[in-house]
N, C-alpha and C positions, 0 to 999 in steps of 0.2 A: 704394413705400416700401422702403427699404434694411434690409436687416437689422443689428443692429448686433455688432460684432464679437466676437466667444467668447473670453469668459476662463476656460481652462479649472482656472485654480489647479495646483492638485498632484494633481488626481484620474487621470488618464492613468499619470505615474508612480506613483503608489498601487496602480493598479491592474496595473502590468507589474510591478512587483517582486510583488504578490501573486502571478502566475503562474511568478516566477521562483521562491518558497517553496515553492510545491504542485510547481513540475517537481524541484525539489530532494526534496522529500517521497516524492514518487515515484521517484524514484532510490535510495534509501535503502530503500523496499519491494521494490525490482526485486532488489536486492543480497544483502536478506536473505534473500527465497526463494530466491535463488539459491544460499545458501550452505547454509538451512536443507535444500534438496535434495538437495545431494551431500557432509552430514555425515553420517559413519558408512559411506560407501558410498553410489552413484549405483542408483537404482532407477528398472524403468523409467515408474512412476507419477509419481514424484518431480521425474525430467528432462522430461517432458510439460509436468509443470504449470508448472516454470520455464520453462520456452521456453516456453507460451502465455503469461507472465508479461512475458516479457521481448517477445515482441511487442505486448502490450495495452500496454506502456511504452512503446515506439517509436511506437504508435500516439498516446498524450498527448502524446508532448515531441514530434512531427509539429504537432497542433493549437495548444500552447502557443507553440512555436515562431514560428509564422505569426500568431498574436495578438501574442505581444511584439516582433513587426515591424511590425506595423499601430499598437501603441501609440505606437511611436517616430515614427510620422509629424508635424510639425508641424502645426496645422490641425486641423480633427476629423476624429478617428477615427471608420474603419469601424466601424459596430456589428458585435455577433458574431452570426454567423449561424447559425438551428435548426440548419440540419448539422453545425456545427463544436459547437456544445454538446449537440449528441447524441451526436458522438462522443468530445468529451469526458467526459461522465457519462457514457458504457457502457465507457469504456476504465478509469476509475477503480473502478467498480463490478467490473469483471473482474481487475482486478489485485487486489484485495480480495477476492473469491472464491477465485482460484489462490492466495492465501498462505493465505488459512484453510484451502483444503485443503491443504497442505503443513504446515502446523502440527495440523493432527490426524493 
């Protein structure tokens, strides 16, 4: 028996522009602790937390990245796999930690 053919609608696109919102999202937190750190003077607690900020960012737009290339495939998409959504939710989680400490 033949499988029959996948229409996937607009959920693919749906779901790469959501990851396009969140990488943007995230760019916008990378920024602000960045600037939030070296207002007033660069401290060395302050430069820490942005630079592991701005890594736990490179490390999301790395995952996002490589999902909104898998989305664009014709056909169906790769699912997304535990590793890649683990390192997704611990990269987002950390950059959310490093800004709250930087705002207190």
């Amino acid at each position: 028996m033949t499988e029959p053919a996948r229409d996937p609608g607009l959920q693919p696109e749906r779901t790469r522009l959501a990851w396009r919102r969140t990488t943007l999202s995230a760019t916008v937190a990378a920024i602000l602790a960045a600037k939030t750190a070296l207002h007033g003077g660069a401290s060395a607690p302050g430069v820490v937390a942005c630079a592991a900020c701005c890594v736990f960012w490179l490390g999301f737009l790395l995952v996002a990245h490589r999902r909104i290339r898998a989305l664009a495939v014709t056909g169906r998409p790769a699912t997304l796999t535990p590793r890649q959504a683990t390192g997704a939710v611990l990269c987002t989680a950390a950059i959310a930690l490093c800004a709250a400490a930087l705002v207190v």
